[in-house]
C-alpha positions as CSV (number, residue, x, y, z in Angstrom):
1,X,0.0,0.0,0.0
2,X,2.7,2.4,0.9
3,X,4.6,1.4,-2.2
4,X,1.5,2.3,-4.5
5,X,1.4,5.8,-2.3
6,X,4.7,6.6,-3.4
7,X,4.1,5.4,-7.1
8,X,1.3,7.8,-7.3
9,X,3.4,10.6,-6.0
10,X,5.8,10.2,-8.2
11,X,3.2,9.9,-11.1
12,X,1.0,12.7,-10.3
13,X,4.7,14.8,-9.6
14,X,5.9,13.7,-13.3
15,X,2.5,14.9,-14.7
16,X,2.7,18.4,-12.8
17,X,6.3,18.3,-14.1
18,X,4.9,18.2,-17.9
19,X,2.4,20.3,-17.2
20,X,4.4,23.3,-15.8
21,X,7.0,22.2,-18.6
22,X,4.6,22.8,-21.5
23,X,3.2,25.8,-19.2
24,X,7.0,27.2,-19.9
25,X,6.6,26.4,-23.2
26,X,3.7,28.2,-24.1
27,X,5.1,31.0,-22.2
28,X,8.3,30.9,-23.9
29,X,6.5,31.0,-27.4
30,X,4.2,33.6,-26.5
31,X,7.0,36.1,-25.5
32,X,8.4,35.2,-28.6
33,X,5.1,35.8,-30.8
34,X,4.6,39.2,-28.4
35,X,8.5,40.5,-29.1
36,X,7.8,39.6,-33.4
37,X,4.9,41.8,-32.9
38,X,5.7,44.3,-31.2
39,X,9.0,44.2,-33.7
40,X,6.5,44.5,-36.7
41,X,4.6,47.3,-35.0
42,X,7.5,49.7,-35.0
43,X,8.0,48.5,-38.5
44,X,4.8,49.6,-39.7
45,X,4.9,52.6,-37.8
46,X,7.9,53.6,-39.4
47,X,6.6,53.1,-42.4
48,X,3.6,54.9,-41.7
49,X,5.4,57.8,-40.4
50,X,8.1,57.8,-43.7
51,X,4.7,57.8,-46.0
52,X,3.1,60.4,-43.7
53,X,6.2,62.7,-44.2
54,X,6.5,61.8,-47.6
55,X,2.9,63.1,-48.5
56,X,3.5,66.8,-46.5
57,X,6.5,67.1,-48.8
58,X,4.1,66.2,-51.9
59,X,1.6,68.7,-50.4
60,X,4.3,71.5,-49.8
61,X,5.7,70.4,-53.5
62,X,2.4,70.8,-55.3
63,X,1.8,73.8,-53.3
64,X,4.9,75.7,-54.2
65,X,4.8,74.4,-57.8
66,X,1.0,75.9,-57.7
67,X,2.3,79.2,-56.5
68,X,4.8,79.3,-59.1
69,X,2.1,78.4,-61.8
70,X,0.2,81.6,-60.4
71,X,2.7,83.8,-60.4
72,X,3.5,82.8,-64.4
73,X,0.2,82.9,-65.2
74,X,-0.2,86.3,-63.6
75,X,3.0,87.1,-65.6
76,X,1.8,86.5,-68.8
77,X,-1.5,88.1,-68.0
78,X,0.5,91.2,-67.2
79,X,2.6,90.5,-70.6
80,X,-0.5,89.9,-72.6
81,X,-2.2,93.2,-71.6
82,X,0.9,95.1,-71.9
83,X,0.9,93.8,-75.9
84,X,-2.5,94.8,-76.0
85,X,-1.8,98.4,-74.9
86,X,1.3,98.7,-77.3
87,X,-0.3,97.3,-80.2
88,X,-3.6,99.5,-79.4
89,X,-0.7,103.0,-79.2
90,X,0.9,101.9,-82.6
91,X,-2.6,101.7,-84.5
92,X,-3.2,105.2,-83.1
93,X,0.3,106.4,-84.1
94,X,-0.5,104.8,-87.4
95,X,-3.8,106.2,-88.1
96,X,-2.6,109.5,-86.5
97,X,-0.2,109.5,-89.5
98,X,-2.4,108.2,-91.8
99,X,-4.5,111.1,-91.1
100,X,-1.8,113.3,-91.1
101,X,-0.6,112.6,-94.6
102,X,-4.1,112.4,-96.1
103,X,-4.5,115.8,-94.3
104,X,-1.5,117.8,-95.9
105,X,-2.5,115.8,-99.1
106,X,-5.6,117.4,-99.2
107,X,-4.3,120.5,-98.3
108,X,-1.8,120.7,-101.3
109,X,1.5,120.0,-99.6
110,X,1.6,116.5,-100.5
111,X,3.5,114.9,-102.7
112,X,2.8,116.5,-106.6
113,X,3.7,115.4,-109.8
């Protein structure tokens, strides 16, 4: 009787044994599983945080190229109306002189044959 005692003893030690061995285990691979995790967080929160910087400097970029757009097209606004305006003084000089000549023709100090 006292021999079966201690065979069960031993037994039911050996099984707690196992059991807190496997327990280890399972804590083992579990810190493992929570360290590749938290590894790939920071990966993707870098990542986040490169794309996140990388679309402020495509913001800034199209904002600065917009500005310079703007700026050229006010340019050439300004160039186009100044055109306008010379174009507009030389018909006036031209028909000023037109006038002018048709003026002294009539008058007899034009050009006679």
């Amino acid at each position: 009787m006292e021999e079966q005692l201690q065979r069960a003893r031993a037994d039911h030690s050996q099984e707690l044994s196992r059991l807190l061995e496997n327990q280890e285990q399972e804590l083992l691979a579990l810190r493992t599983q929570l360290d590749d995790t938290t590894t790939l967080l920071s990966i993707e929160k870098a990542a986040r945080e490169r794309e996140a910087r990388r679309a402020e400097q495509a913001v800034l970029q199209l904002s600065l190229e917009r500005s310079a757009h703007q700026k050229v097209q006010r340019a050439l606004e300004v160039e186009k109306a100044s055109t306008a305006a010379m174009k507009a003084r030389l018909r006036t000089k031209s028909t000023q002189r037109v006038d002018a000549t048709a003026s002294s023709v009539d008058d007899g100090h034009g050009d006679t044959k």
